[in-house]
C-alpha positions as CSV (number, residue, x, y, z in Angstrom):
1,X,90.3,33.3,-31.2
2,X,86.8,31.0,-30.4
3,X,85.7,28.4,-32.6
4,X,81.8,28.4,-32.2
5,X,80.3,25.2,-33.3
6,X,78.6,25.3,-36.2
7,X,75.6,22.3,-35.5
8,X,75.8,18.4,-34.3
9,X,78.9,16.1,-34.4
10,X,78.8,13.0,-36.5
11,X,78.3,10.6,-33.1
12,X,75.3,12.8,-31.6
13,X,73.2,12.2,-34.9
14,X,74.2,8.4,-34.1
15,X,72.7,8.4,-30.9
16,X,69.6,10.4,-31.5
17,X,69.2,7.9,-34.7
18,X,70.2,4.8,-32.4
19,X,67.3,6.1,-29.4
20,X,64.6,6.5,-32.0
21,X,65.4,3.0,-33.4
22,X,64.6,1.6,-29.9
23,X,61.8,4.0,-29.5
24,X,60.6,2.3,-32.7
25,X,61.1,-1.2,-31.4
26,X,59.1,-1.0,-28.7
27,X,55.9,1.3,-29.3
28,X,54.9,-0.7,-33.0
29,X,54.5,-3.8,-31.6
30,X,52.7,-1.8,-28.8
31,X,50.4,0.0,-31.2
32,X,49.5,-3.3,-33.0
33,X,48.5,-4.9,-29.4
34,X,46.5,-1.7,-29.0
35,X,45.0,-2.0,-32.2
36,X,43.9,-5.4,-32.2
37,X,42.7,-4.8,-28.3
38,X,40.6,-2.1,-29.9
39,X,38.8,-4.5,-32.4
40,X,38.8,-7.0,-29.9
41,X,35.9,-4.2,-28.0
42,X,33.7,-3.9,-31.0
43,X,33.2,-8.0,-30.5
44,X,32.4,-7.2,-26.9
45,X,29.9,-4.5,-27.6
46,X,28.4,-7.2,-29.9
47,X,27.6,-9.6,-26.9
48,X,26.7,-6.8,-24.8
49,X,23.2,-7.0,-26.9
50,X,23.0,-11.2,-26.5
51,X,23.4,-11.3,-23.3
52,X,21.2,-9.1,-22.7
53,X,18.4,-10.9,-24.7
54,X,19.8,-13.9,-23.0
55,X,19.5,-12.3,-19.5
56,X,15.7,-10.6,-20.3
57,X,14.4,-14.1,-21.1
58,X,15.7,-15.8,-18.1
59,X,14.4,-12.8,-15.3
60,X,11.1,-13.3,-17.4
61,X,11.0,-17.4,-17.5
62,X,13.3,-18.1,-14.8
63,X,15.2,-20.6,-16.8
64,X,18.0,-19.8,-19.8
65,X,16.2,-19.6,-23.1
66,X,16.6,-22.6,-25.8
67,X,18.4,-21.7,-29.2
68,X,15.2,-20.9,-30.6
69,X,13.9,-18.8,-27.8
70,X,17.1,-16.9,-27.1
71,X,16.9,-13.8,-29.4
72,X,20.6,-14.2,-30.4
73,X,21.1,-12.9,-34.0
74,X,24.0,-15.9,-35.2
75,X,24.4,-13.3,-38.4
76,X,28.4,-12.9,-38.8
77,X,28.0,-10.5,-41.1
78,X,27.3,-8.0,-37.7
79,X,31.1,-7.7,-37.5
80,X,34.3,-7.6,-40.0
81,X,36.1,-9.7,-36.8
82,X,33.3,-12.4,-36.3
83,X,33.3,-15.5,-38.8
84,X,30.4,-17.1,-36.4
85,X,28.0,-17.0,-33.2
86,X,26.7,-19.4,-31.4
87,X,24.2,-19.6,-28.2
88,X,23.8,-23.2,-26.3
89,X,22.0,-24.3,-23.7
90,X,24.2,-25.8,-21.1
91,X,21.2,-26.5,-18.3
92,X,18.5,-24.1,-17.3
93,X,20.4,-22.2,-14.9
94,X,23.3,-21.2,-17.6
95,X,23.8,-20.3,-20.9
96,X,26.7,-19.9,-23.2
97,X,27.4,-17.3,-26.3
98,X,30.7,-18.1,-28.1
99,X,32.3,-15.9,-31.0
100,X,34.5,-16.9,-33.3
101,X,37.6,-14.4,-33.3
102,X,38.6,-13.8,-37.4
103,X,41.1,-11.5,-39.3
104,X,42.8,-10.2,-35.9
105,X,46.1,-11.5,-36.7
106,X,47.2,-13.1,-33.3
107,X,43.8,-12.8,-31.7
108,X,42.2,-15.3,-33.6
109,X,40.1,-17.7,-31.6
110,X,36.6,-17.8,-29.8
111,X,35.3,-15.8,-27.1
112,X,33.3,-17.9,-24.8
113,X,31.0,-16.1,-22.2
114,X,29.0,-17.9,-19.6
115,X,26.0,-17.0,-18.1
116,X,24.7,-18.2,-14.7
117,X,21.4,-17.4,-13.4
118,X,20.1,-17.0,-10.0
119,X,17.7,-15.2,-8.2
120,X,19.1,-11.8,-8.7
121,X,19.7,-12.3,-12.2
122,X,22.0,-13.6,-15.1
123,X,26.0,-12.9,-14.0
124,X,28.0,-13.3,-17.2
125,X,32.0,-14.1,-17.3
126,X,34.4,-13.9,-19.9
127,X,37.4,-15.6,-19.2
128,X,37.0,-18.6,-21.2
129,X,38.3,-19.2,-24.7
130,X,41.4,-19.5,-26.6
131,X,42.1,-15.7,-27.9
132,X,45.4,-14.0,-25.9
133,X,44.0,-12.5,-22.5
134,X,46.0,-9.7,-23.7
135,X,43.7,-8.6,-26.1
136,X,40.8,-9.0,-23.9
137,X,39.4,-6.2,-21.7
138,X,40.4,-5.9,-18.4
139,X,37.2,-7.7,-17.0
140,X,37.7,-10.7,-19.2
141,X,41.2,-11.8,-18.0
């Protein structure tokens, strides 16, 4: 006479149980990176508008704007993830916005971009600042 099994042994509910614990492990942390990366873009959708006043005023002048001249709303309020912004001067050829990284957990810091003009224009980089480069974009690490 056959005995048919009648469901799962005792040690292969273990192992399922024991995979999906390291299944866990390994995609919350992920998620919270992804998360954070994800508010980390709204701040860079916020620059995207300064540097382009920024950028406008030096094609039209040909010299980086003053405080006062550059258009830059310093309002925080713009952004949950912003506690300040701030444009300076650094000569008349470049310019620098820096953001001031707030209630992203582990991303908290300042986001520094750096504008250069030349002929062709204002080039801007991002790879200045103290939040994680993981949390940045690609084109800011």
């Amino acid at each position: 006479m056959k005995k048919t099994q009648q469901g799962f042994t005792l040690i292969e509910l273990m192992i399922v149980v024991a995979i999906i614990g390291i299944l866990a492990a390994i995609a919350i942390p992920a998620y919270q990176d992804y998360t954070i990366r994800a508010k980390v873009s709204e701040i860079m959708g916020l620059a995207a508008k300064d540097k382009s006043s920024v950028s406008e005023y030096y094609i039209s002048m040909g010299q980086m704007p003053t405080v006062a001249q550059s258009g830059v709303s310093t309002d925080a309020g713009q952004s949950t993830y912003v506690s300040n912004i701030a444009y300076a001067q650094n000569s008349t050829t470049e310019g620098q916005l820096t953001y001031t990284v707030t209630n992203l957990g582990a991303a908290t810091g300042t986001i520094v971009f750096v504008g250069t003009g030349a002929s062709t224009g204002v080039s801007w980089t991002c790879n200045t600042g103290t939040v994680d480069a993981k949390y940045l974009p690609a084109n800011c690490r």
